[in-house]
N, C-alpha and C positions, 0 to 999 in steps of 0.2 A: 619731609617734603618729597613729593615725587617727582619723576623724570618730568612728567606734566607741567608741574607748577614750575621746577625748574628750566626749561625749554620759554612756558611763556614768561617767565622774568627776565630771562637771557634776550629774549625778542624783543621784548618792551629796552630795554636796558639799548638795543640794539639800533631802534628808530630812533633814539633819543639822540645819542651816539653819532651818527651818521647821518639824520635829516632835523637833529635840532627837533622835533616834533615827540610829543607825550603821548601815549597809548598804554591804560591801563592794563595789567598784565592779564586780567582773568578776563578780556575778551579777546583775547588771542584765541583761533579756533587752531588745537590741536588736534589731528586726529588720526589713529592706525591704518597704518600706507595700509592700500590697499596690494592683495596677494599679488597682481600683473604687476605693479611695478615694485624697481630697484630701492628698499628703506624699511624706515621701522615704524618713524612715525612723521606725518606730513602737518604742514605748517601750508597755512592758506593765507597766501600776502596780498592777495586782492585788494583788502584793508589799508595796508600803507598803499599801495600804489600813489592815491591822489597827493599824500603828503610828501612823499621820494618824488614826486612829480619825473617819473621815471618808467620803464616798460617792465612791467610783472616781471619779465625773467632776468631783468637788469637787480630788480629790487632781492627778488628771493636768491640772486649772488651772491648778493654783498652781504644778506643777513646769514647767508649760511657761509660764508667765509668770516665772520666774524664771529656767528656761534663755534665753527671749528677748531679755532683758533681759542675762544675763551671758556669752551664747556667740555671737561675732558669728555664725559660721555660721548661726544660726536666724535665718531670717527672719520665717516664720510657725508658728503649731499650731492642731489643732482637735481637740479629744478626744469621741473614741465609744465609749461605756461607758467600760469600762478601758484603753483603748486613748489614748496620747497620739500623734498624729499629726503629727511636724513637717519642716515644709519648709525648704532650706537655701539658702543666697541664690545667687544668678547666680554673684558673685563666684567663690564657694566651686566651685562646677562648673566657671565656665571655667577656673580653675587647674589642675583637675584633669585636667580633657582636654587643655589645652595643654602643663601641665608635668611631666606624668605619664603620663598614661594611654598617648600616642602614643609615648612612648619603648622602645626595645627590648628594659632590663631591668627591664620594669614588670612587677612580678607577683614576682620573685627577691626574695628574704632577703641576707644579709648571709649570709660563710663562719661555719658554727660552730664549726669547728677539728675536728670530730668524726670519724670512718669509722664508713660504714653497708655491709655485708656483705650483695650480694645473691646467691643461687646461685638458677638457672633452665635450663630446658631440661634436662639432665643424662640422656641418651639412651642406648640399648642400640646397640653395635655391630653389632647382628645385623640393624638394621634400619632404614630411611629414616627421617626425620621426618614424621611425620602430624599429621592433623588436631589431637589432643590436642598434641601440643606445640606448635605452631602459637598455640592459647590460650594455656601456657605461656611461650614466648619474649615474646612480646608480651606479656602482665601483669607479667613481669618484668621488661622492657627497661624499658620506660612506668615503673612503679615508681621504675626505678631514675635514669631522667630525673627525675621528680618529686621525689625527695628529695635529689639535685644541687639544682635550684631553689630548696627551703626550706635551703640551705645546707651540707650534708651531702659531706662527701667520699665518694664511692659506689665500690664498688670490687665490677664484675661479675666472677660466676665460674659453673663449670658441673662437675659431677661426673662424668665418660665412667663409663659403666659397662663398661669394655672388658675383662670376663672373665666365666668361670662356665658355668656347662650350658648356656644357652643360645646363646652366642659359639661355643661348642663345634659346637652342632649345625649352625650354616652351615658350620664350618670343614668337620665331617666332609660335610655334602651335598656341599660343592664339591666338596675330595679326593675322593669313589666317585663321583662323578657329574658335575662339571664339565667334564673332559675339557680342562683348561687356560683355559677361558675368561676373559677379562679384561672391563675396562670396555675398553677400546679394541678388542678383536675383537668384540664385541657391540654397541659403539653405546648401552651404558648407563651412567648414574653409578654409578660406585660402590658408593653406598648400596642403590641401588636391587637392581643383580645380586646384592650378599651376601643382602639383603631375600628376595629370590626361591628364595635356594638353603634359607633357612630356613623358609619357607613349604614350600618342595620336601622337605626335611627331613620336616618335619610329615605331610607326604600318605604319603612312604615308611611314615612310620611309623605311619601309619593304615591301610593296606593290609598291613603285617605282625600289625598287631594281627585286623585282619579275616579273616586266613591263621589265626593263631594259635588265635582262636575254633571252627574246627574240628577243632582238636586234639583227643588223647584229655585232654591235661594241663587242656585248659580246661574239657573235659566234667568230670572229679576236680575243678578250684576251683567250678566252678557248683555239684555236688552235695556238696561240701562248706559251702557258705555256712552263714553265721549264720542270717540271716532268712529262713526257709522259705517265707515267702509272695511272698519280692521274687522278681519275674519276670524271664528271661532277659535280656533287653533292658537294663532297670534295675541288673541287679548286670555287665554287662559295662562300663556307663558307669561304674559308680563303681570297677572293680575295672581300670581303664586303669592309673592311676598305679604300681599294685603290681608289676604285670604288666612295666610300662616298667623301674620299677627291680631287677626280678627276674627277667624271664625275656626281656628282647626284646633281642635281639640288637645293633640299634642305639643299644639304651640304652646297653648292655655295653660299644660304641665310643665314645659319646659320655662314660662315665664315667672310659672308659680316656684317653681324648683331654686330659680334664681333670686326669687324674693327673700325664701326662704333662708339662704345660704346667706345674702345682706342683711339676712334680721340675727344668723347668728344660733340658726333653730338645730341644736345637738345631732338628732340622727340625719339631718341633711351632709353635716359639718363631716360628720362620722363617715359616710358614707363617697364624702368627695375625698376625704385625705384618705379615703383605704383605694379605692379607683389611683389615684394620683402618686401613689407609694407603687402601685404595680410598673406604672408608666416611668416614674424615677427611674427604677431598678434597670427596667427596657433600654430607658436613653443611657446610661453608666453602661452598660454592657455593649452598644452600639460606639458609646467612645472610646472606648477601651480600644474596638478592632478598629474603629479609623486612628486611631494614637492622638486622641488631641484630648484638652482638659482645661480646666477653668480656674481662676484660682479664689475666685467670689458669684456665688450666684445670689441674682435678687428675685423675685416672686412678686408678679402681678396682683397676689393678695395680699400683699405689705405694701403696693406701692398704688394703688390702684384712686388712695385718695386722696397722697401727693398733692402739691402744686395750687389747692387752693390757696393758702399763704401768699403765695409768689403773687396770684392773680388778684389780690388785697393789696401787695405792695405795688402791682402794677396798676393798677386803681387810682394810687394815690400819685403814683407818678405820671399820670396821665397818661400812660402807654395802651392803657385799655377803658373803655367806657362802657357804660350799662344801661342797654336798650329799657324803653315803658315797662316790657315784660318779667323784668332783672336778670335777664341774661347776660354775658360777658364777652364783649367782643375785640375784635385788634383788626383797625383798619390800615392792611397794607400795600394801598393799591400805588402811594407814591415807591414802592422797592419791586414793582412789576404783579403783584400779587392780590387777591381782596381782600375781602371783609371776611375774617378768622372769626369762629368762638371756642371761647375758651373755659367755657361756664354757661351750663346748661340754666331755664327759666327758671327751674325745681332747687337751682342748686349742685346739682350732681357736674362731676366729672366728665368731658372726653378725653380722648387719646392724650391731644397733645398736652391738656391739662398736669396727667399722668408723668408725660415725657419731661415737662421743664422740671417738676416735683422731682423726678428720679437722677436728670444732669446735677442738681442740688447736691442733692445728699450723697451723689457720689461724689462729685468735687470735697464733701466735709469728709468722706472715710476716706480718700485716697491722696487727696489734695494735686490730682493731674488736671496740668491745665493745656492738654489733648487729648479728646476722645472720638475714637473711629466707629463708625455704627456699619457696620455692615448687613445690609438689606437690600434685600432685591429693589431694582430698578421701578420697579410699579410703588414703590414711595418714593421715588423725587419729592415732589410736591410738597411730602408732608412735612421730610426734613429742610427742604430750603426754606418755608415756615417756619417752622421749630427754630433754626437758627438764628432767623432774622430776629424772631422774639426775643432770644437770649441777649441776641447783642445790642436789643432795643434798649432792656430791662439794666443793661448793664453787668452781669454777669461777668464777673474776672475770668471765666474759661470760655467765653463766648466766642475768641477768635481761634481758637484752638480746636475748631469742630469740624470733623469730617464725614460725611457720608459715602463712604462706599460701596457706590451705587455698583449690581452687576445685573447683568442680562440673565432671562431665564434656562432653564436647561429642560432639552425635549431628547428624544428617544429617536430614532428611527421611524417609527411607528408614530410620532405625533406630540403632542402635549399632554398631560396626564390630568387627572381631575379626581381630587380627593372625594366628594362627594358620592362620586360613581364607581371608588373601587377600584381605577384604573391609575394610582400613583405604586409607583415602584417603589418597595422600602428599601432604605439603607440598609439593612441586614441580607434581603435577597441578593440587590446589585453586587455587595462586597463579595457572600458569599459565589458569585454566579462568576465575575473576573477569579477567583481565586481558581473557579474550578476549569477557566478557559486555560491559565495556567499550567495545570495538573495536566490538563487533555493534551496539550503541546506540546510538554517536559515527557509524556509517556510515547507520545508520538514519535519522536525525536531518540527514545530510548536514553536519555539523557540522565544524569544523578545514580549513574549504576553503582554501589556499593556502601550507596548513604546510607542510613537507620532509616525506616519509615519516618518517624516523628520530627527526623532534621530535613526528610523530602517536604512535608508540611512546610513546615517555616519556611523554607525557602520558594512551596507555593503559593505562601500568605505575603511572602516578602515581595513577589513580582507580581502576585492580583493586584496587592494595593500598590506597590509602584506603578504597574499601569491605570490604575483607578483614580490615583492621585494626579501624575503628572498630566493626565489626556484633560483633566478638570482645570490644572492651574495653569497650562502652556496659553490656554486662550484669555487675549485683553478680558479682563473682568467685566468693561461694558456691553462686550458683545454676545448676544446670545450663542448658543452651541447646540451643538448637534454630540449626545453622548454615545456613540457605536464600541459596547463591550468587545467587540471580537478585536476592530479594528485598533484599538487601546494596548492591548495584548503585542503588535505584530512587532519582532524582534525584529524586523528590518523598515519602519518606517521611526517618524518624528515620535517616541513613545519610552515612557519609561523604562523598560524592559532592554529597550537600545544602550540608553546610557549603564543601565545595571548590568550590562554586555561589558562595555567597555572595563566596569571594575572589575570583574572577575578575572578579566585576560591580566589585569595590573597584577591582582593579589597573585596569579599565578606567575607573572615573574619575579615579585619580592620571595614570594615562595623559595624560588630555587636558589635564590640572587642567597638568603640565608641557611639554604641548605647545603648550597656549594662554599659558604666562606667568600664567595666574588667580592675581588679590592675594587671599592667604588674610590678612592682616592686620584686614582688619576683622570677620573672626569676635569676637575682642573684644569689639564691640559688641554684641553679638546677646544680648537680654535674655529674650525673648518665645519660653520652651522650649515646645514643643508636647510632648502625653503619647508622640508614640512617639519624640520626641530625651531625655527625662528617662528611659523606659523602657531605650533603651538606656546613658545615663549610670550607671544605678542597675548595669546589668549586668555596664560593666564595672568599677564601684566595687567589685565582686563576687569579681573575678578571682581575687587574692592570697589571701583566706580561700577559694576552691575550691582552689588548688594546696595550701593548710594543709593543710586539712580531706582530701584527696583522699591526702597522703602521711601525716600520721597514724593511718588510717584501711589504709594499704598498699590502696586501692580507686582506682586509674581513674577510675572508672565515672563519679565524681565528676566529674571535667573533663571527660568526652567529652560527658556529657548538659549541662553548662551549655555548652559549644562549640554542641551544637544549639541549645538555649535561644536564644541570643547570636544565631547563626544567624537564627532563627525572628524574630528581633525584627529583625533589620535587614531581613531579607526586608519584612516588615509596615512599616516604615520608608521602602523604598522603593515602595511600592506605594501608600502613603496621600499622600505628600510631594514635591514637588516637590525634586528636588534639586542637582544644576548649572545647571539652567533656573531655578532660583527666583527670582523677580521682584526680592526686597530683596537685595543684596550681599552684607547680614550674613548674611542664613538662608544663602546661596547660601555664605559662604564658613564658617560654622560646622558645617556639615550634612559640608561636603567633610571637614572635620575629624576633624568625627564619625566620618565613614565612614572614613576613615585610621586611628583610632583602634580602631574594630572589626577593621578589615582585621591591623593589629598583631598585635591582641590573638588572634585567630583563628590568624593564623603561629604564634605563640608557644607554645597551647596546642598546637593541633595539631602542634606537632612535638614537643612533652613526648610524645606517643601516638606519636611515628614516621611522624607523617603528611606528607606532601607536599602544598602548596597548587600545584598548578599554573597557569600565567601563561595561560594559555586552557583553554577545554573543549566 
């Protein structure tokens, strides 16, 4: 039990006691005195007031002379307005720091026997990982550390989207245009060469459409149009798509290419898994440098015809009906939403079709009955759909469903557009922070005597700590703005800050066991000063951020108390004396202290995938 639950039991126990009146213990609001006033942690008596039928500071009197009296932890209280302010005795902290806090699974739950299902990244084969996934992997990976931590059997997965028109169009730009090229005769990943051939795709086919527009056929759809007033320019933009799927020559390949691939036709088949094997290799080598991994992946071509079944049983169960045409739809305009399909006239599959088919058969191989989807925010829609159907259909994991939803990520310079060539790969950005790094670490003349190959690591360890933390510090709903340089700066809200803080630790345990230094009479040390209680209180803090941050499916949560945490030792060290300190006790509590941040620091930061490095 903690101080928390015991405080609000003590309180409840308290109004009973002295006003005769019941108040359940967990809506007691406990909460960490703030730094200006005198306590540790404040009690908001507002709540009884009406029932004490008495004045807030008459009420938070008597409850804090009552807790004093029956809770050894309280040492002292002082009540401001409604506020009861109490302080907790030495004892109670040095326990905590000694027998807690500095431990390795300080902050962990206990197993809950349960499986929690997370799916992240889930990428097109037609094209490298960029910056948006990059967000992605990482709010996911972290996520899925985080609810390991509160106890949770976590089982990561990722959906390849390894088929469709657009898989197609690399496949065809290579065939007419690659001339055999490989990642090995080019000197490229993988990912990267397919990446290129479907941007090269695109430009073909923007030059065909720009050929096509002087036709006489195009001059007949122009004077043809609807809207007599939309001008040439305006109806060639919006009349691309028609064009592509009706009259462009490449579309024509690229339709046929995909026919072909659904009929099963060998050198097509051949030809997609050798493209698709390159791009494998690409995304494995891009995981590897962001540190995240999966422990099942499914494929859009095993999964892609799914979910007809489900849409038979939903048939029968009246949940979906089928239009003249026999198409297959789900009307859900009573849960806010319309008229869904689910089942094409032909027959064939969409997405969501897909989707219920894939929740299935994961629930049969893993048997979780919670699965987090992580996808950008431009599918709401799809999955608050998706959901409702599950839990139309009935579905035993249907209430277990999450979607987290996050904002997109833009650059300085704007929004990136795959299409056009202008999306930033994941292998550039890592690479490009790693080398902001290097340029700073050289600047600084910093890392003087290290091996070459350990200055690396420990420039790859602060790229990606600032690449990572500047990603995950922001709410997940909210868009961001990603600034490489500003990611990097060892004195603003930034990974590299916190990875400060550890180094200065490592460097006093360093000595702390090269000197033999007796930490035994910390013990003694009664006389907390406000920035050793400030950081007490913060890391009393830990365990309810990892809560709070995995029920919540938000990060952001621990990265901003890790600065927090940060920011207080920093101020710790700069006010304090602290292996120099005159008395023994300060000198050997304080080392403690900082042992105990330096933990707590590892701890978090590697819940985010972050590396503390041992210098910097």
């Amino acid at each position: 039990m903690t101080i928390i639950n015991t405080l609000q039991q003590a309180v409840s126990q308290a109004v009973e006691t002295l006003y005769g009146a019941a108040v359940e213990a967990e809506t007691i609001q406990v909460n960490t005195t703030p730094a200006e006033f005198t306590g540790d942690f404040t009690i908001v008596v507002f709540p009884m007031v009406k029932l004490a039928r008495k004045a807030p500071d008459v009420v938070g009197a008597e409850i804090g002379a009552y807790l004093q009296e029956r809770v050894p932890e309280v040492h002292q209280y002082n009540v401001i307005k409604g506020f009861l302010n109490l302080e907790l005795t030495a004892d109670f902290w040095q326990r905590f720091l000694l027998e807690e806090a500095s431990t390795p699974e300080f902050g962990r739950q206990a197993r809950k026997g349960e499986k929690v299902m997370v799916e992240y990244s889930s990428p097109n084969t037609n094209k490298p990982l960029h910056l948006g996934h990059v967000r992605n992997c990482l709010l996911g990976w972290s996520c899925s550390q985080i609810l390991d931590a509160v106890g949770y059997d976590v089982i990561k997965v990722q959906v390849v989207n390894d088929r469709g028109v657009a898989i197609c169009k690399s496949m065809l730009a290579w065939q007419k245009f690659g001339n055999g090229e490989t990642p090995e005769s080019s000197g490229k990943k993988g990912d990267h060469l397919v990446g290129d051939y479907y941007v090269l795709f695109e430009q073909k086919t923007k030059d065909e459409y720009a050929d096509w527009q002087k036709s006489e056929a195009a001059l007949a759809a122009y004077a043809g149009r609807q809207q007599q007033d939309q001008s040439e320019e305006a109806f060639f933009k919006a009349y691309k798509n028609k064009w592509f799927n009706e009259q462009s020559g490449l579309g024509a390949e690229v339709r046929d290419m995909l026919l072909r691939w659904e009929a099963g036709d060998p050198d097509t088949i051949a030809l997609w898994k050798q493209l698709n094997s390159w791009v494998y290799a690409g995304f494995d080598a891009t995981y590897a440098k962001m540190g995240v991994d999966f422990d099942k992946l499914y494929f859009e071509s095993d999964t892609y015809l799914l979910g007809k079944d489900i849409v038979e049983d939903g048939l029968k169960k009246k949940v979906f009906y089928r239009k003249e045409d026999g198409s297959v739809w789900v009307d859900l305009s009573d849960a806010g939403y319309d008229e869904k399909v689910v089942l094409r006239a032909d027959g064939t599959s969409v997405y969501i079709t897909q989707d219920l088919g894939t929740a299935r058969m994961r629930y049969k191989d893993f048997g979780c009955e919670q699965m987090i989807y992580v996808v950008a925010d431009e599918q709401n829609y799809h999955f608050a759909v998706l959901f409702e159907v599950l839990r139309r259909l009935g579905e035993p994991y249907a209430n277990g469903l999450h979607h987290l939803s996050y904002g997109l990520v833009e650059l300085p310079t704007g929004r990136m557009k795959t299409r056009e060539g202008t999306v930033v790969d994941a292998d550039d950005l890592i690479e490009e922070v790693i080398s902001i790094a290097r340029g700073q670490a050289e600047e600084y003349g910093a890392l003087e005597g290290v091996t070459a190959p350990e200055r690396e690591d420990i420039f790859r360890q602060i790229g990606l700590g600032a690449l990572k933390f500047f990603m995950i510090k922001v709410n997940p709903k909210r868009k961001m703005i990603f600034n490489p340089e500003e990611s990097v700066d060892l004195q603003g809200q930034t990974g590299p800050y916190i990875q400060y803080s550890g180094v200065r630790i490592n460097g006093l345990m360093q000595r702390v066991e090269q000197e033999g230094v007796d930490l035994t009479p910390a013990k003694a040390y009664t006389d907390f000063q406000p920035q050793e209680k400030e950081l007490l209180k913060g890391l009393y803090e830990y365990p309810g951020i990892i809560q709070t941050a995995a029920a919540e499916y938000d990060p952001s949560h621990l990265a901003n108390y890790c600065y927090n945490l940060a920011k207080s030792f920093h101020r710790f060290w700069h006010d304090l004396s602290v292996f120099n300190a005159a008395d023994p006790e300060a000198r050997a509590f304080r080392l403690e202290l900082s042992r105990a941040v330096g933990q707590v620091l590892r701890s978090g930061m590697g819940l985010l995938g972050i590396e503390m490095p041992q210098k910097m």
